[in-house]
C-alpha positions as CSV (number, residue, x, y, z in Angstrom):
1,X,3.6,-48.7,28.4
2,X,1.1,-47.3,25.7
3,X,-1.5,-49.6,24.5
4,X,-2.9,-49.1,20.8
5,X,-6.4,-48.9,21.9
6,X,-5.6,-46.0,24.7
7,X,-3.2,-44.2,22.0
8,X,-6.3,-44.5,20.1
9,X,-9.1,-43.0,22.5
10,X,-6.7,-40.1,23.3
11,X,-6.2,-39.1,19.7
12,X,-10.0,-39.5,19.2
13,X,-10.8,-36.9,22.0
14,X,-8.1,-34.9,20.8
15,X,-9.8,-34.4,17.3
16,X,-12.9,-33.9,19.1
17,X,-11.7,-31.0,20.9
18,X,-10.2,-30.0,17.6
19,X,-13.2,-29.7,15.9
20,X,-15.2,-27.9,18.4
21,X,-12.5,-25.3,18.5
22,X,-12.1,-24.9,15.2
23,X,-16.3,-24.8,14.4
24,X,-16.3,-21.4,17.0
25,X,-13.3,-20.5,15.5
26,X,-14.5,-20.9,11.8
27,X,-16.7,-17.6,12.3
28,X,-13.5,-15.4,13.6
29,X,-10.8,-16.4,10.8
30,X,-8.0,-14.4,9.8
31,X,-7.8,-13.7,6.3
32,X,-3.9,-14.0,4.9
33,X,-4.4,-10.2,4.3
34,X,-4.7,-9.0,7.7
35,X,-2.1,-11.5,9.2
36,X,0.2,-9.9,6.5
37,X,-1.3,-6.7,7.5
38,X,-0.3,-7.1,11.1
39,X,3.5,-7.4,10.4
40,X,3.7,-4.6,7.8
41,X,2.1,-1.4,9.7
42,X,4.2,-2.5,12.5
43,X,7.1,-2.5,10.0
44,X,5.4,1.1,8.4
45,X,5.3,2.6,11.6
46,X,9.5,2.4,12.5
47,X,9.8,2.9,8.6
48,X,7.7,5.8,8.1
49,X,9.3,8.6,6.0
50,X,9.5,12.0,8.4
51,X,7.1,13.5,5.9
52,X,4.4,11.2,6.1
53,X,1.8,10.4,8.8
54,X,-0.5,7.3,8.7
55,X,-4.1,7.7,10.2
56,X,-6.5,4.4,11.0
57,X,-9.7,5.4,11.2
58,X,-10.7,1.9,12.4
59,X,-7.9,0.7,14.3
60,X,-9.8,-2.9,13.7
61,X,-9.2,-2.4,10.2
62,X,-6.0,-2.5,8.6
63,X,-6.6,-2.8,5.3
64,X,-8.2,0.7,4.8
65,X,-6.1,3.4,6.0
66,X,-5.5,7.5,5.3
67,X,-1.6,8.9,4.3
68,X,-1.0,12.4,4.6
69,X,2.2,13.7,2.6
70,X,3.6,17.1,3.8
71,X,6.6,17.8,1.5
72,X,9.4,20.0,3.3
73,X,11.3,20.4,-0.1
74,X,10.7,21.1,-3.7
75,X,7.6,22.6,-5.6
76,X,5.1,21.1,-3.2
77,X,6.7,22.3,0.1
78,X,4.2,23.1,2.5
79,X,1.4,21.4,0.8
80,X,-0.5,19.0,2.5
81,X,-1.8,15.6,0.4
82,X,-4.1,13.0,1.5
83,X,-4.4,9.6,0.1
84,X,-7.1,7.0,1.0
85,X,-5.8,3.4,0.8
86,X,-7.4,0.3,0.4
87,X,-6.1,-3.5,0.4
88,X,-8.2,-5.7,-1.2
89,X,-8.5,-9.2,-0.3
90,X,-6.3,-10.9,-2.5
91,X,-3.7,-8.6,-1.6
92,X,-0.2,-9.8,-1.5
93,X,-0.8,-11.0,-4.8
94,X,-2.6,-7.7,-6.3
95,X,-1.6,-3.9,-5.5
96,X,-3.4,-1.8,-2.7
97,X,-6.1,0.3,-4.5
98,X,-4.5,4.4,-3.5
99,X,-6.1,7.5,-4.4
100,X,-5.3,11.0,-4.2
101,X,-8.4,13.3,-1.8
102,X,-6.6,16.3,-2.6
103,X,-6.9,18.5,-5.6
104,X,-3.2,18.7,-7.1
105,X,-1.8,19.8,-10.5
106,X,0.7,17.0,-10.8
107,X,2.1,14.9,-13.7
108,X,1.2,12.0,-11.8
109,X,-2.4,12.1,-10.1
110,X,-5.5,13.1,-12.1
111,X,-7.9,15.1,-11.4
112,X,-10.1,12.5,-10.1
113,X,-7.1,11.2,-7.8
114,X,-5.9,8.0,-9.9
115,X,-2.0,7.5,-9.6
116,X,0.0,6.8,-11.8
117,X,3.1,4.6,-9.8
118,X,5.2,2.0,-11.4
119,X,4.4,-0.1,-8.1
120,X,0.1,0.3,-7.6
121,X,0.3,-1.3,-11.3
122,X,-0.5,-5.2,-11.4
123,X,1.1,-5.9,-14.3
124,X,3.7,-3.6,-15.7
125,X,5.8,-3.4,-18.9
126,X,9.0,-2.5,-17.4
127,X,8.9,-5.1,-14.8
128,X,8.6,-2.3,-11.7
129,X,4.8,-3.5,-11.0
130,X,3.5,-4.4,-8.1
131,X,5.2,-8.0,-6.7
132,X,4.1,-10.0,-3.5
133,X,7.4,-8.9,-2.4
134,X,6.5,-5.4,-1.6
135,X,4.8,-4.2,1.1
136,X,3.3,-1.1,2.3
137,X,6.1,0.4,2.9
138,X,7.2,0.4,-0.2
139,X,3.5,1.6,-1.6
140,X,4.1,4.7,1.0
141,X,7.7,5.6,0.0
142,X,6.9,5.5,-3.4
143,X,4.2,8.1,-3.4
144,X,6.0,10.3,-1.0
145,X,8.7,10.2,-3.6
146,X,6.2,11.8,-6.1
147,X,6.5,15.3,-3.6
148,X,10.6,15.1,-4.1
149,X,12.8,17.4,-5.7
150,X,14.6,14.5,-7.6
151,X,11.4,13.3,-8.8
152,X,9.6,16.6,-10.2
153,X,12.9,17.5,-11.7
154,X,13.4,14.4,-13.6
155,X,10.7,14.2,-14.9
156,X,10.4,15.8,-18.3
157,X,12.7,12.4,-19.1
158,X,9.4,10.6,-19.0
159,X,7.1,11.1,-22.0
160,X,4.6,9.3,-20.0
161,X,2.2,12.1,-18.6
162,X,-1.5,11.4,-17.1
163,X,-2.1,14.9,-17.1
164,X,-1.8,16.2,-20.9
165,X,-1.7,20.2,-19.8
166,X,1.6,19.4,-17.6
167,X,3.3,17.9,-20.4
168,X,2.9,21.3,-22.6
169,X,3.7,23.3,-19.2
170,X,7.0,21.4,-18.2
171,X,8.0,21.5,-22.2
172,X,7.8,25.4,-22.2
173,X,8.9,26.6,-18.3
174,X,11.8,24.2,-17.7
175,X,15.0,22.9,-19.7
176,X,16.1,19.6,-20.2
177,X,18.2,18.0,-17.7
């Protein structure tokens, strides 16, 4: 039978051990970011899209990763698109930070690289911003779905160009769909 004051002495020298753990732990914490990390490149990697490729060049580092886009259809078949990524800290609750390396006349990606995705937006008009619900698979799908045939076509629907010259060049060289 338990006495109080044993129950007592063991709980004691289980805080104590508690403590100590937790004061050599303190300096090696895991930030919500990269335990959420963890789970989603391991869910990227069996979900990635046969025309993307996903390059760590610190394998420690999860949060700051290269995508490289090689379109097999469309207008930018056989091009070759790299995209630095970066999660911040507060991700899930803010968007990754993605921009374009490669020079590309797009109606989407400036010449400086910014993108312009529903989805990298924090806050959005048309409610398809960025939601702690998506993940980076979702962030990597949508800007391989920038390279497809579905998208380019579509897209004189859109008035919303980041790239004024395209607008003028999509008005003249294609028809309405």
């Amino acid at each position: 039978m338990l006495t109080l004051a044993s129950k007592l002495k063991r709980d004691d020298g289980l805080k104590g051990s508690r403590t100590a753990a937790t004061a050599s732990d303190s300096t090696r914490r895991v930030s919500v970011r990269d335990k959420l990390l963890v789970k989603e490149v391991a869910e990227l990697e069996a979900n990635l899209p046969c025309t993307c490729k996903v390059h760590f060049p610190d394998p420690n580092k999860l949060h700051c990763f290269q995508l490289t886009v090689t379109p097999d259809e469309g207008y930018y078949q056989g091009g070759k698109f790299q995209f630095e990524t970066e999660v911040p800290d507060a991700y899930n609750m803010v968007p990754p930070k993605v921009k374009c390396l490669t020079k590309i006349w797009h109606p989407n990606i400036t010449e400086t690289g910014e993108i312009c995705l529903s989805l990298l937006r924090e806050h959005s008009i048309d409610g398809t911003g960025w939601a702690p619900t998506r993940t980076l698979k979702d962030v990597v799908w949508g800007l391989n779905s920038l390279f497809t045939v579905s998208t380019v076509i579509k897209i004189p629907i859109f008035l919303h160009f980041l790239v004024a010259g395209f607008r003028y060049y999509i008005n003249v060289n294609t028809k309405p769909c």
